[in-house]
C-alpha positions in Angstrom: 0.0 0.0 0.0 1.4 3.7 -1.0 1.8 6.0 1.6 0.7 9.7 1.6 1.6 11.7 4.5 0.1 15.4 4.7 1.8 17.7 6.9 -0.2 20.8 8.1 2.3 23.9 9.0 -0.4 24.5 12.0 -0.1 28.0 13.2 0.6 29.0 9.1 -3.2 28.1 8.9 -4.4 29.1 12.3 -2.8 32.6 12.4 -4.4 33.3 8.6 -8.0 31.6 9.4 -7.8 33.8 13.1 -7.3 36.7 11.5 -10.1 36.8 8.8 -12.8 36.1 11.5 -14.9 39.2 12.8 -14.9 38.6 16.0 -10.7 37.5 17.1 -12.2 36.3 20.6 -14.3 34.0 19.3 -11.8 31.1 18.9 -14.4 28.4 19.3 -15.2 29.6 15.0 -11.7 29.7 14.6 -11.1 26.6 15.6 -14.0 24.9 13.1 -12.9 27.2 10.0 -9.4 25.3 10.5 -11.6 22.1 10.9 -13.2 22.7 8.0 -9.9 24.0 5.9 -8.2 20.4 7.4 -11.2 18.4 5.9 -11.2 19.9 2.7 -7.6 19.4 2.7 -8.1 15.3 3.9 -10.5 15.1 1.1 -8.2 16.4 -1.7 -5.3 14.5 -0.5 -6.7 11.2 0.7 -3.8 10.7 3.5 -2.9 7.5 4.9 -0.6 9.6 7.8 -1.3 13.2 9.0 0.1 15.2 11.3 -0.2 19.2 12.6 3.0 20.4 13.5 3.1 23.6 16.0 5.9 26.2 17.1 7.1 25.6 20.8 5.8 28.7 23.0 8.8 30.0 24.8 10.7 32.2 24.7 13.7 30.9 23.8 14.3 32.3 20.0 16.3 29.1 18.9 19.2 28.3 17.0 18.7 30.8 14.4 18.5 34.3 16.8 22.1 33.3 17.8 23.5 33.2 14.2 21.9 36.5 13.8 20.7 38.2 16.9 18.2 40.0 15.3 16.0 37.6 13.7 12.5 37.6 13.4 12.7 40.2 15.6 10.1 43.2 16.2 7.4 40.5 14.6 3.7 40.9 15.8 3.4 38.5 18.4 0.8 36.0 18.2 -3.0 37.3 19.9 -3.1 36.3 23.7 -6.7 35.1 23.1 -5.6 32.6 20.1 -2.7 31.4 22.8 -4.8 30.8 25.1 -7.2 28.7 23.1 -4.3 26.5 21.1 -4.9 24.0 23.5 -8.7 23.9 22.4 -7.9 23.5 18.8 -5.9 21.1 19.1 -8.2 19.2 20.8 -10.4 20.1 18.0 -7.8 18.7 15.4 -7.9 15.4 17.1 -11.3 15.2 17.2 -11.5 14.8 13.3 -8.5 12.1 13.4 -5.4 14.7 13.1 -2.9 14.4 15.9 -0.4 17.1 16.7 3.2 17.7 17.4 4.5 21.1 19.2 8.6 21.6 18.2 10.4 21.7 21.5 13.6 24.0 20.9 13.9 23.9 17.1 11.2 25.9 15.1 8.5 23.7 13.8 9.6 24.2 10.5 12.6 22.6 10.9 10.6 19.4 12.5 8.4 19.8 9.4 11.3 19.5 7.0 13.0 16.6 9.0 9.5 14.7 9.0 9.3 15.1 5.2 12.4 14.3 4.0 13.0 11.2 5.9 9.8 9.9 4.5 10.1 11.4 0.7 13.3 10.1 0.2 12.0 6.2 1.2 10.2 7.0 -1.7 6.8 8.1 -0.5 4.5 10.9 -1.2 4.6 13.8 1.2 2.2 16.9 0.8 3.6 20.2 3.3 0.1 22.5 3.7 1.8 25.8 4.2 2.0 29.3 2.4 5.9 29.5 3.4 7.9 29.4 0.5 10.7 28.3 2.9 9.9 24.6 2.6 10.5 25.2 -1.6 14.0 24.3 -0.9 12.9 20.9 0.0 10.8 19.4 -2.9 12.0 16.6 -4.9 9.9 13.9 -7.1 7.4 12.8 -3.8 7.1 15.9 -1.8 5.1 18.6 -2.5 4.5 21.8 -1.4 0.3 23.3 -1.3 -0.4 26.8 -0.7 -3.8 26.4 0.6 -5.1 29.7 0.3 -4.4 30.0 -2.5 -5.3 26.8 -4.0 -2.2 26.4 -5.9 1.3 24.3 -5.5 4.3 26.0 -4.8 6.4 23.7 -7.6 9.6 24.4 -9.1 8.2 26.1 -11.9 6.7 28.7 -9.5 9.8 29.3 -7.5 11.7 29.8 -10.7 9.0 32.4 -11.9 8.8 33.8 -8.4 12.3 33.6 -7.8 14.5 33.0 -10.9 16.7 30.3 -9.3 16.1 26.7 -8.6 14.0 25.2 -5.5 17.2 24.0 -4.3 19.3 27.1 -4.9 17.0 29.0 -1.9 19.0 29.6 0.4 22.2 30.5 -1.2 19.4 33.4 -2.9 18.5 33.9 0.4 21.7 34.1 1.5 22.9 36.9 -1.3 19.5 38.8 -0.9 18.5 38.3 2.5 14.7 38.1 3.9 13.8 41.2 4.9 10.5 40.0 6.5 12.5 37.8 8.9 15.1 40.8 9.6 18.0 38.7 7.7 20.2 41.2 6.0 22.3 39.1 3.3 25.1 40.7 1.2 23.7 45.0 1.6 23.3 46.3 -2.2 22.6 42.2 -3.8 18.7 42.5 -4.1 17.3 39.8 -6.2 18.5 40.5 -9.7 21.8 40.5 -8.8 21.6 37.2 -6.9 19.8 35.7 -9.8 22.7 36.4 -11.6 25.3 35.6 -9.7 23.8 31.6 -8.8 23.0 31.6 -12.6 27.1 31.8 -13.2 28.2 30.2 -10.5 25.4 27.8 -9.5 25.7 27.9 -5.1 26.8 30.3 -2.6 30.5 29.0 -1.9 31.5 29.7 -5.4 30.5 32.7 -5.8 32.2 33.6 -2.4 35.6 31.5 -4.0 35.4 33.1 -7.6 38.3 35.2 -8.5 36.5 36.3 -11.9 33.6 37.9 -10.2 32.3 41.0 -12.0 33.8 44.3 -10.0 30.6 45.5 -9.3 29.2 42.1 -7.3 32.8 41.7 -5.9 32.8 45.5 -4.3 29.6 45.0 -2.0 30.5 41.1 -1.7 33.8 42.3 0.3 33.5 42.5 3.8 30.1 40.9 4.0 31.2 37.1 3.4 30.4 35.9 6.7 27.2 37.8 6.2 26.3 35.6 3.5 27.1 32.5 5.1 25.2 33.4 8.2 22.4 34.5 6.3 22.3 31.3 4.1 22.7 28.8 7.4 19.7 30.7 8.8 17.5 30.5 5.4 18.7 26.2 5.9 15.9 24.3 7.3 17.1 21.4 9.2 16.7 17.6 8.0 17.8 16.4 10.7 16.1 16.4 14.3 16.0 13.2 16.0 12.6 12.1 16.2 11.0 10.1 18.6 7.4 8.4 17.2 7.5 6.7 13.8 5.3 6.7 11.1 2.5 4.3 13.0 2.2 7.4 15.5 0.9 9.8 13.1 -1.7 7.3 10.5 -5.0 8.8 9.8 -6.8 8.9 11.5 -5.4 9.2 14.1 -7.8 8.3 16.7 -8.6 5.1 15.2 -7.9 2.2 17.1 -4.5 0.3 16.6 
């Protein structure tokens, strides 16, 4: 039997479906507008696994905030009254067979990416539910990428449109470019053009940084700001590899379904 595990970025689609409801205190309707997103999701995908993945909800910034300290920084902070009733939707999740999974020190996305490599590259289908072009860098032949929103896949042939580089050339972009939304700087003066460029020439990040026949005008703002780059690129790298402790038999859909 094939496998098909979904992955649901879960506060990706919480934070979006909160904040379209008219009243933000009512989280018992936010909680069955995600319901309802999750089942039209179930019924597109047919799953045979299925998981909701949330962020941890310290304070502790992770890995990534000491690489560069000022990281996602100055970001609006989620509502108190959707905190308070996380608990309640994912009780809610579970109730319609999804289990859950809250990231404990790394960000969620980086226990996303571990989940869905490990499995894609046994072979088997994966489907990430997110709008964050971040897991792009990811996809190969069995793992997939669906904006739901927007009802459309974020393939290679969108990132190249969107981006001008290959899925897997991300985060050396992101390294040249920088995400300004996250508050990660890059290389200052290489915008997206000019990163396009370079990895078009010289493919990744490291040999660009290594070429001795870079054009003056890339080399001039490249000095100095190496490190920069590097740092920049690391923090744009999601992480494959989290140890994990449940395997696939934890997370079948449904998943209240007896054993």
């Amino acid at each position: 039997m094939s496998l098909h595990l979904v992955i649901i970025d879960a506060l990706n689609l919480i934070r979006r479906v909160h904040a379209a409801q008219p009243d933000p205190n009512d989280i018992a309707n936010t909680s069955r507008v995600c319901c309802q997103a999750i089942q039209k999701i179930i019924k597109a995908s047919q799953p045979t696994h299925m998981v909701a993945v949330f962020d941890h909800h310290s304070d502790d910034r992770g890995w990534r905030a000491e690489i560069i300290p000022e990281y996602k920084q100055g970001r609006k902070p989620m509502p108190d009254e959707l905190l308070h009733g996380l608990d309640a939707i994912q009780a809610a999740f579970w109730e319609i067979g999804v289990d859950s999974l809250l990231s404990d020190g790394d960000e969620a996305d980086d226990l996303i990416a571990t989940i869905a490599t490990k499995v894609a590259q046994r072979g088997e289908t994966v489907t990430i539910v997110s709008t964050d072009k971040g897991f792009c860098q990811l996809l190969q032949p069995t793992l997939q990428i669906r904006d739901y929103f927007q009802q459309r896949w974020l393939d290679s042939v969108f990132i190249e449109k969107e981006f001008g580089v290959k899925p897997a050339q991300l985060p050396d972009y992101w390294g040249l470019a920088g995400i300004s939304s996250s508050k990660i700087t890059g290389v200052p003066g290489i915008g997206p053009k000019a990163a396009q460029t370079l990895l078009a020439q010289y493919q990744h990040l490291d040999a660009i940084l290594a070429a001795e026949d870079i054009e003056p005008k890339f080399a001039k703002k490249i000095d100095g700001h190496q490190q920069d780059a590097r740092n920049a690129k690391q923090v744009a790298t999601l992480k494959t590899d989290i140890e994990l402790g449940f395997n696939l038999q934890a997370i079948r859909y449904p998943a209240n379904e007896p054993a």
